[in-house]
C-alpha positions in Angstrom: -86.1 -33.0 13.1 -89.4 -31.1 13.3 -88.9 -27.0 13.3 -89.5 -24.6 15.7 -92.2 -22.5 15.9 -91.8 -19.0 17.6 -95.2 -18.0 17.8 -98.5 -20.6 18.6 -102.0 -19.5 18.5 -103.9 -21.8 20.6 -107.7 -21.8 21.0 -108.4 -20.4 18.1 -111.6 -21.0 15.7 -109.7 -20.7 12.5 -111.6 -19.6 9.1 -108.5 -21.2 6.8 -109.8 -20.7 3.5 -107.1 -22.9 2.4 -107.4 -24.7 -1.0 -107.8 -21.6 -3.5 -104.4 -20.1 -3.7 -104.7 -21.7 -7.4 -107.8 -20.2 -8.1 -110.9 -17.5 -6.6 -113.0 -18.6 -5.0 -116.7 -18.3 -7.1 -119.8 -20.0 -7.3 -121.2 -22.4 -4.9 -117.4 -22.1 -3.4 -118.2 -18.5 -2.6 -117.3 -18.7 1.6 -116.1 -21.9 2.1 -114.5 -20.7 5.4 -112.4 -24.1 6.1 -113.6 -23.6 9.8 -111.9 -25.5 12.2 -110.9 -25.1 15.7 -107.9 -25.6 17.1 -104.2 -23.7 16.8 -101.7 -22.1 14.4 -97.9 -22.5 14.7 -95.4 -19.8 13.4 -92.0 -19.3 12.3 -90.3 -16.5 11.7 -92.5 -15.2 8.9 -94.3 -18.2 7.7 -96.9 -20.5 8.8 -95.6 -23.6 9.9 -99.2 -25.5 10.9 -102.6 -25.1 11.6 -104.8 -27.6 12.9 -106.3 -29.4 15.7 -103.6 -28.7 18.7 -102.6 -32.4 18.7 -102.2 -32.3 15.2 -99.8 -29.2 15.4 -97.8 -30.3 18.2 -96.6 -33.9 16.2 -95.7 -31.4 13.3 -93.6 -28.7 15.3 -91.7 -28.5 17.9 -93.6 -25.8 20.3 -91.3 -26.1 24.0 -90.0 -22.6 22.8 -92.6 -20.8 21.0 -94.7 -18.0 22.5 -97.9 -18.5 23.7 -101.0 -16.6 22.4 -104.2 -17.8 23.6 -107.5 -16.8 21.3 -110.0 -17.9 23.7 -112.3 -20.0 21.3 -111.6 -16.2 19.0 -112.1 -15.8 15.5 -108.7 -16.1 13.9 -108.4 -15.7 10.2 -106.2 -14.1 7.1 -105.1 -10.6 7.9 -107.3 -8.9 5.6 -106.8 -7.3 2.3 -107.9 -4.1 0.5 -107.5 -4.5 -3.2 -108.6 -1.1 -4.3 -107.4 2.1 -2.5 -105.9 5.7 -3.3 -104.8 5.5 0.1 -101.5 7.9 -0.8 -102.5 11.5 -1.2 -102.1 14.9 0.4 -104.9 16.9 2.1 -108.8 16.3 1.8 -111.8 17.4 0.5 -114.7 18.1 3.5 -115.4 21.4 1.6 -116.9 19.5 -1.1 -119.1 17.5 1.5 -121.8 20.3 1.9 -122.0 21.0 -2.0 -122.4 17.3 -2.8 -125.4 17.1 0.8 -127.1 20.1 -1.2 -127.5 18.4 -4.5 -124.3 20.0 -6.5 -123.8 18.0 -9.5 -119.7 16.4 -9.4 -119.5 18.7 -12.8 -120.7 22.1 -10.7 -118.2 20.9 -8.1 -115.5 20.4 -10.4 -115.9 23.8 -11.7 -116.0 25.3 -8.6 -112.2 24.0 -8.1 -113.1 20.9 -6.2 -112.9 16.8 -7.4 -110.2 15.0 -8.3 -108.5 18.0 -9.4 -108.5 19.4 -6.0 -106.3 16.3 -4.8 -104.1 16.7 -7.9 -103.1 20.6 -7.3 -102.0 19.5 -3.2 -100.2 16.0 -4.5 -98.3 18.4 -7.2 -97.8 20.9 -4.1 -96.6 18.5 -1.5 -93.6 16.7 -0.7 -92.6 13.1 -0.5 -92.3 13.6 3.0 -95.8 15.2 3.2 -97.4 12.8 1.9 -95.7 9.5 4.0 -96.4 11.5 7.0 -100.3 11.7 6.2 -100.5 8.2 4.9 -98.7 6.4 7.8 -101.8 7.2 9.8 -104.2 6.2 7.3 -102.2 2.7 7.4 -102.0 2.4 11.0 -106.3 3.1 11.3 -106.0 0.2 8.5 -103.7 -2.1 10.6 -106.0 -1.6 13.5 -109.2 -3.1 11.4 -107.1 -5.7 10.7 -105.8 -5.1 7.3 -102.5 -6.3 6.6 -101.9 -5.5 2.8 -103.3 -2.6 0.5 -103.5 -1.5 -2.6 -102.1 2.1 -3.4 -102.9 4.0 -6.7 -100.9 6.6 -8.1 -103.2 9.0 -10.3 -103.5 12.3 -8.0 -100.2 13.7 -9.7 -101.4 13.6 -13.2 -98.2 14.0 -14.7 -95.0 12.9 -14.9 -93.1 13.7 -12.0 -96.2 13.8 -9.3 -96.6 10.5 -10.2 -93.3 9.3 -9.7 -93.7 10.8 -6.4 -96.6 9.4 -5.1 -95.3 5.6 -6.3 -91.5 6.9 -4.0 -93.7 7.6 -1.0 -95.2 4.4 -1.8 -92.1 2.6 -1.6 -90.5 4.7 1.4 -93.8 3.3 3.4 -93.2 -0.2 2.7 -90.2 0.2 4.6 -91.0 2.3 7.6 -94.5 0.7 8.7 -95.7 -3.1 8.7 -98.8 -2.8 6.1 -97.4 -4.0 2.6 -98.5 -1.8 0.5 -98.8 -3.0 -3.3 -98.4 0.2 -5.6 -100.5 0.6 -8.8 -99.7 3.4 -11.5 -102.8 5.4 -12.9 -101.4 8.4 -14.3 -104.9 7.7 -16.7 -107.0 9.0 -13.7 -108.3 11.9 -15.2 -107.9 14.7 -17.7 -105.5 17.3 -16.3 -106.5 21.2 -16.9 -103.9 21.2 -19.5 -104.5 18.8 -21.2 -108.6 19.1 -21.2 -109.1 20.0 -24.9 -106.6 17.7 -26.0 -106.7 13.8 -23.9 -104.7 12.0 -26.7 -102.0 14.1 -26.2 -102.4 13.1 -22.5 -102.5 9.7 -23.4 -99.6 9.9 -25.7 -97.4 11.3 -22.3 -98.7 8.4 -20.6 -97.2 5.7 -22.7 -94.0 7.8 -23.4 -93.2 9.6 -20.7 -95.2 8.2 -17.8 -94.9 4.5 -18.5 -91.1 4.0 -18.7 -90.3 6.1 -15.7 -92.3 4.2 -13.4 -92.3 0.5 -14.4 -89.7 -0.3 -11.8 -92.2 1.6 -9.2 -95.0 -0.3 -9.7 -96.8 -3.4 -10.0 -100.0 -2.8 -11.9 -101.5 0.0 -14.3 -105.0 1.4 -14.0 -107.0 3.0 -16.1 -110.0 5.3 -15.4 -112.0 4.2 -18.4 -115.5 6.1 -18.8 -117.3 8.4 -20.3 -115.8 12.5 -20.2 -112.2 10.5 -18.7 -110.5 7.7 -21.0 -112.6 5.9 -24.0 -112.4 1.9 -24.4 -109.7 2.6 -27.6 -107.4 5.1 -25.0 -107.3 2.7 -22.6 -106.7 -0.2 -24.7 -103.6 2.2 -25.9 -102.5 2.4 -22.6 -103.0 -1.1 -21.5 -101.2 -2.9 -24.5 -98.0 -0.5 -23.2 -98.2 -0.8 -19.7 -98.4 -4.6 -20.6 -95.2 -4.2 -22.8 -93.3 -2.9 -19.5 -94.9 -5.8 -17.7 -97.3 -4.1 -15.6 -100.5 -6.1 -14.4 -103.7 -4.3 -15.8 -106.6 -3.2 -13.6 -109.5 -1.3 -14.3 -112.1 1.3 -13.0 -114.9 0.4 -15.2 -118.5 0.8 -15.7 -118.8 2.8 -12.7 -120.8 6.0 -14.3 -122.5 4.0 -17.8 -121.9 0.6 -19.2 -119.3 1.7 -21.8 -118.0 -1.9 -22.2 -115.5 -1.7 -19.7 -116.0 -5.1 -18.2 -115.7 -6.8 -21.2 -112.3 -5.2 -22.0 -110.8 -6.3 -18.5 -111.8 -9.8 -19.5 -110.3 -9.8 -22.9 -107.3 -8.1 -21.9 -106.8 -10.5 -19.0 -106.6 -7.7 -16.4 -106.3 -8.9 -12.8 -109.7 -6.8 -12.1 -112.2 -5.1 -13.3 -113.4 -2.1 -10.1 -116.7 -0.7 -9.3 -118.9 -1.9 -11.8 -122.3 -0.4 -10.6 -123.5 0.0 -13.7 -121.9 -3.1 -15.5 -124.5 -4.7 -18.1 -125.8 -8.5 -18.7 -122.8 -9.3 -21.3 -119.8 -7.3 -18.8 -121.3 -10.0 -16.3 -121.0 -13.4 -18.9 -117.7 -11.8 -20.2 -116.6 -11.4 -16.4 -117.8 -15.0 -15.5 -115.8 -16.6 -18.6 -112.7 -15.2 -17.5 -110.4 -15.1 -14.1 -110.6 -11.3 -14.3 -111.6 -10.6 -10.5 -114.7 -8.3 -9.8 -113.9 -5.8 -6.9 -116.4 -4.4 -5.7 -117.0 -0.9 -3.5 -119.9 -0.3 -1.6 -118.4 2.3 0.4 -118.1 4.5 -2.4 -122.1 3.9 -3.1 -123.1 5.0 0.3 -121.2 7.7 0.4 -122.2 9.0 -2.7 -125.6 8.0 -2.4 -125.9 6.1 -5.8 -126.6 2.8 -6.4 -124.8 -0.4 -5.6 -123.0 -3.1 -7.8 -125.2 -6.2 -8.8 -123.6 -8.4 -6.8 -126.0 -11.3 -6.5 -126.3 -11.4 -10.5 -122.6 -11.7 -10.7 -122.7 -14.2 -8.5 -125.2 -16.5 -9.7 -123.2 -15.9 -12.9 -120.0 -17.1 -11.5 -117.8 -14.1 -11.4 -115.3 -14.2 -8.4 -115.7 -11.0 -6.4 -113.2 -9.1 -3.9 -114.6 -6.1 -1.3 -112.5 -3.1 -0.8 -112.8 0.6 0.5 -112.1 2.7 -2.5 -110.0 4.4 0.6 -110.0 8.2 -1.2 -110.3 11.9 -0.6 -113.5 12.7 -2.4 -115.9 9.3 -3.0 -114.9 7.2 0.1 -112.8 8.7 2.4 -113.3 5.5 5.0 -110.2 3.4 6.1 -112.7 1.0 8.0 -112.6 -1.9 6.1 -115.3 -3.8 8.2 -117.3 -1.3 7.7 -117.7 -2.5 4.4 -118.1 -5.8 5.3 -121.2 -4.6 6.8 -122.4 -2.9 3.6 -121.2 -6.2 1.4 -124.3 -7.9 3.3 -126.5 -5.2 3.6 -126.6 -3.8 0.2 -124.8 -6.1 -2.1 -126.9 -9.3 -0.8 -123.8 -11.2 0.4 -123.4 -13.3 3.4 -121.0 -13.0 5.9 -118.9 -15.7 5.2 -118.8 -14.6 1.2 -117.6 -11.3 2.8 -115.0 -12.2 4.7 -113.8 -14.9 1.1 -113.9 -11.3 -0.7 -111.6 -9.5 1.7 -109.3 -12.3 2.0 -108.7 -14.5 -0.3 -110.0 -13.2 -3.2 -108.4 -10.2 -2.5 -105.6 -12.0 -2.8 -106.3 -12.7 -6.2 -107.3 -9.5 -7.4 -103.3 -8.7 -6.6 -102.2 -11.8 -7.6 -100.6 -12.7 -4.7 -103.0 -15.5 -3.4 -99.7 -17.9 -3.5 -98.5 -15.5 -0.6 -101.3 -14.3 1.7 -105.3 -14.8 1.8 -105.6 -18.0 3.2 -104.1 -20.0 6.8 -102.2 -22.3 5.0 -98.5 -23.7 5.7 -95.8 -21.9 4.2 -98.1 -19.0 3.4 -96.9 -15.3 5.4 -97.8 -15.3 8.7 -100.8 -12.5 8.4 -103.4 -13.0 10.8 -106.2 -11.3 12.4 -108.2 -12.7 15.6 -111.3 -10.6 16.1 -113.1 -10.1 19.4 -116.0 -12.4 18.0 -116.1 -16.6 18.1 -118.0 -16.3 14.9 -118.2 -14.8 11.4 -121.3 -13.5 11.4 -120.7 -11.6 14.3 -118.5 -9.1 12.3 -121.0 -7.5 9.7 -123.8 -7.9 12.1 -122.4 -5.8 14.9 -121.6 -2.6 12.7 -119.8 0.6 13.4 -117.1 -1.1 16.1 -113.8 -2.3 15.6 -113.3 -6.1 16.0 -109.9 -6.5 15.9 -108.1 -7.5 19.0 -104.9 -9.0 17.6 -103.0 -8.9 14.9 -99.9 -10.3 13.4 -98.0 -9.3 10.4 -95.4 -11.3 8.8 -95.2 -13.5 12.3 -94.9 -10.4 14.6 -97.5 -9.0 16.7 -98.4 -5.6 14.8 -101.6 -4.6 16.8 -103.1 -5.5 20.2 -106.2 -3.8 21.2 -105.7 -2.2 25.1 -108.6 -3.6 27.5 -109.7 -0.3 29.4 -111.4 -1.4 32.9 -113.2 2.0 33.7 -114.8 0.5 36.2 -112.0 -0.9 38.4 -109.9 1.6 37.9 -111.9 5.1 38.1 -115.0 3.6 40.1 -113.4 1.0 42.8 -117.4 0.6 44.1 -119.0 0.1 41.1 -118.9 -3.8 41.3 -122.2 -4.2 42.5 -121.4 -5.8 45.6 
């Protein structure tokens, strides 16, 4: 007996990207699209088929199932921001005219603003604060077409802020359809109190911080530079987190090539983030591992600094994911296509490697690739169709939103609303 599907796409061209839930895609693989036109059967909250309509219909029983028609659309994975500190409290436009005028991030610092600006409103605000303010950011998300995130911790800074950003993370995985995937990185910065003293900081991270909130989270990240946490610090902190079986990510080589890259590789961290200023053996250590590069242009332009080297990753063979860097201070942008835009413009990539890096192998830079990224059956029904019949169309045409459907977990989560001006406010206007 053949199952019943719920929900059928029809008329759909379908970017699949099936065949790398197993691995990244890299290389010469880098957006392989698995175009093909045709529709996509759901049930429940899994994908039952996808395929040529004919092929679908022998498969699954469809008399029963809702009717979506794409209308030769764009469907593909909903799409996936690996790197975001999407949970906070507040924001920082204050800063924006000091940074416009030239004020070095130190000057600002000491002026009250930077990352320590977040961390006195997250130790200030409430659980309930902070949901309240993110569900917003998540449902501008959704509307782009993102159907998973990645949330840091790290704007608490100690022990019990922290545990509080991770509870709102886990109260807004229940109350709003974007999963959110919750990272821990209490090593974010240097608190005031512990300026003079960051071993003693680091000690309360593996002691304090790590034990309480092992059950909150799924990875640990680690701001590892120069002035913040050094290689050995972090190494401290990773070996722990990886003793309360936390996946390891990393900002690294984002300010100097301190060697971060090369320690996400040896450690096996799931990525290695930003990376603009990542040298020639961060690259070959990057390429010889499955540690994924994540890349985040966003935070470039709106810093006005320079840009990851993509292409030489690439020709390397390292697997690379785009994200926002969604954040108060460097990239305060939920607009994931947006970035899309950037990927091509300034990191070289072409629009079907971009839309790779902000499906599938954003998938892997979460490790959840065996779950979402791809069209695939028995994956989670995540899906996006975009108001374009073509992937190209998406970075090209910049500054818009695309989206005009999507479905999370095999329910319709977003649908854009057609607006006929025209007809409705100006009954002549038709020109006739």
């Amino acid at each position: 007996m053949k199952n019943k599907a719920d929900l059928l796409i029809l008329n759909g061209r379908i970017a699949t990207l099936r065949g790398f839930s197993d691995k990244p895609q890299r290389g010469s693989d880098f957006g392989r699209l698995g175009l093909t036109d045709g529709a996509l059967a759901i049930q429940g909250d899994k994908i039952l088929a996808v395929g040529p309509l004919e092929q679908v219909s022998r498969q699954v029983e469809l008399s029963s199932a809702r009717i979506i028609d794409a209308g030769g659309r764009l469907v593909a994975p909903g799409l996936i921001d690996p790197h975001t500190h999407v949970v906070h409290c507040g924001s920082r436009e204050m800063e924006y005219g000091m940074r416009l005028a030239g004020t070095p991030y130190i000057e600002i610092l000491k002026a009250g603003g930077g990352i320590l600006n977040s961390v006195r409103q997250v130790r200030q605000a409430s659980v309930a604060e902070m949901v309240a303010q993110t569900k917003k950011s998540l449902r501008r998300m959704l509307a782009y077409g993102v159907t998973t995130v990645e949330s840091k911790s790290g704007y608490g800074l100690d022990t019990d802020s922290e545990v509080k950003m991770l509870r709102a993370m886990e109260i807004l995985n229940h109350i709003q359809p974007v999963d959110l995937v919750p990272t821990f990185m209490g090593a974010h910065a240097i608190p005031e109190e512990y300026k003079d003293d960051s071993d003693e900081f680091v000690r309360i991270i593996i002691e304090d911080m790590l034990p309480r909130v092992k059950e909150l989270a799924v990875f640990c990240d680690v701001f590892c530079e120069e002035h913040v946490f050094s290689i050995e610090q972090t190494r401290r902190i990773f070996k722990a987190a990886r003793g309360h079986g936390l996946g390891l990510k990393l900002h690294a080589d984002e300010l100097a090539p301190t060697g971060g890259a090369q320690l996400a590789a040896e450690m096996g961290a799931v990525s290695a983030d930003h990376l603009l200023c990542v040298d020639s053996d961060g690259i070959i250590a990057l390429a010889k591992s499955d540690t994924i590069a994540v890349l985040l242009p966003g935070t470039s332009f709106n810093l006005m600094s320079n840009y990851a080297p993509a292409r030489e990753m690439l020709e390397a063979g390292v697997a690379i994911a785009l994200s926002t860097d969604y954040n108060p201070g460097s990239c305060p942008t939920e607009n994931l296509q947006l970035i899309m835009t950037l990927g091509c413009l300034k990191l070289g990539l072409s629009p079907s490697q971009v839309l790779a890096a902000v499906t599938i192998n954003a998938a892997h830079a979460l490790k959840r690739a065996d779950l979402i990224g791809s069209l695939e059956e028995g994956k989670q029904a995540d899906l996006v169709i975009f108001d374009a019949d073509n992937e190209a169309y998406l970075p090209y045409h910049f500054g818009i939103n695309h989206t005009w459907l999507v479905v999370k977990s095999g329910k319709v989560a977003f649908k854009k609303h057609e607006e006929d001006y025209c007809e409705d406010r100006y009954p002549n206007c038709s020109g006739s």
